[in-house]
C-alpha positions in Angstrom: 19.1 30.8 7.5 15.6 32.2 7.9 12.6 30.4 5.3 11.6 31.8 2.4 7.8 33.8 2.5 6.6 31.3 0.3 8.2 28.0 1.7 6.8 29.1 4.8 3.6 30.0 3.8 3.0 26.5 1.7 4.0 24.7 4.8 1.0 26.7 6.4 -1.3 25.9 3.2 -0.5 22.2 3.3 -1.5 22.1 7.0 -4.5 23.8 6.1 -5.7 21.6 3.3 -4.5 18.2 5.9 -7.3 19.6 8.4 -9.9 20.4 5.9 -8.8 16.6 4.2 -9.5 15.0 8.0 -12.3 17.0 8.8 -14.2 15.8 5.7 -13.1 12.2 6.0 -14.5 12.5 9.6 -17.7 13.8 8.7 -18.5 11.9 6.1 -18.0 8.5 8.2 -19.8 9.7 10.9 -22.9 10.7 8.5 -22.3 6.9 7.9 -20.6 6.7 4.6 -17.9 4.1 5.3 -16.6 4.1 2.0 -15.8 7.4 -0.1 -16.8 6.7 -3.0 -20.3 5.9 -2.1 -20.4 9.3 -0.8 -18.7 11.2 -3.8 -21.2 9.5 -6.4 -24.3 10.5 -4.3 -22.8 14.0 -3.7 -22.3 14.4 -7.7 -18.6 14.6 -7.4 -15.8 12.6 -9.0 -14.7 9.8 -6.7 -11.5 10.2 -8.2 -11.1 14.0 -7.3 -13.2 13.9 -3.9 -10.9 10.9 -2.7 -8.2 13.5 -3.6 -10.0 15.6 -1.4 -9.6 13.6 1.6 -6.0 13.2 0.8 -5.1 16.7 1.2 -5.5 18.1 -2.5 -6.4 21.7 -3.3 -10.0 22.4 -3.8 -12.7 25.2 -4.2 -14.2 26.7 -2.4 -17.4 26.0 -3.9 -17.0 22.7 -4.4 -16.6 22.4 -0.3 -19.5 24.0 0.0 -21.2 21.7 -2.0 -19.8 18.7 -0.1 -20.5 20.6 3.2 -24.2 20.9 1.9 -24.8 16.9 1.2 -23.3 16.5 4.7 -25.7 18.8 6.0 -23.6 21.5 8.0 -22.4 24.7 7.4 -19.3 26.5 6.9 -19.3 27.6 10.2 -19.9 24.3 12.2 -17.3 22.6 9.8 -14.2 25.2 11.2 -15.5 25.3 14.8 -13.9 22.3 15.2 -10.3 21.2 14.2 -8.7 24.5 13.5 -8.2 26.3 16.4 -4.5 26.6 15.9 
């Protein structure tokens, strides 16, 4: 029996939100933040919610901008890599 529309298309959005959640994590490590929450008080964001972040949770775009900003790349260099399929 065929998938739902919207079964399939929240298997898409979880994928999704699992590469943004790696990408971050990746980034922020290699700008040398071992630990997240190190990184989410000096960014001004909740360690609480940006460790949900990195875990795959929902989040706005705004507030990835923001992240993207203390880790000093843009939009465009953060999708160039990891989401080519």
């Amino acid at each position: 029996m065929p998938e739902k529309k919207e079964e399939s298309f929240a298997k898409i959005d979880q994928k999704l939100l699992g590469k943004i959640a790696a990408r971050l994590k990746k980034l922020r490590i290699d700008k040398g933040f071992t630990n997240y929450e190190h990184f989410a008080n000096e960014s001004g964001i909740s360690r609480t919610q940006y460790g949900k972040y990195e875990t795959g949770e929902n989040l706005k775009l705004l507030t990835l901008a923001k992240i993207l900003r203390h880790l000093d790349i843009s939009l465009k260099d953060f999708f160039a890599e990891g989401f080519e399929d």
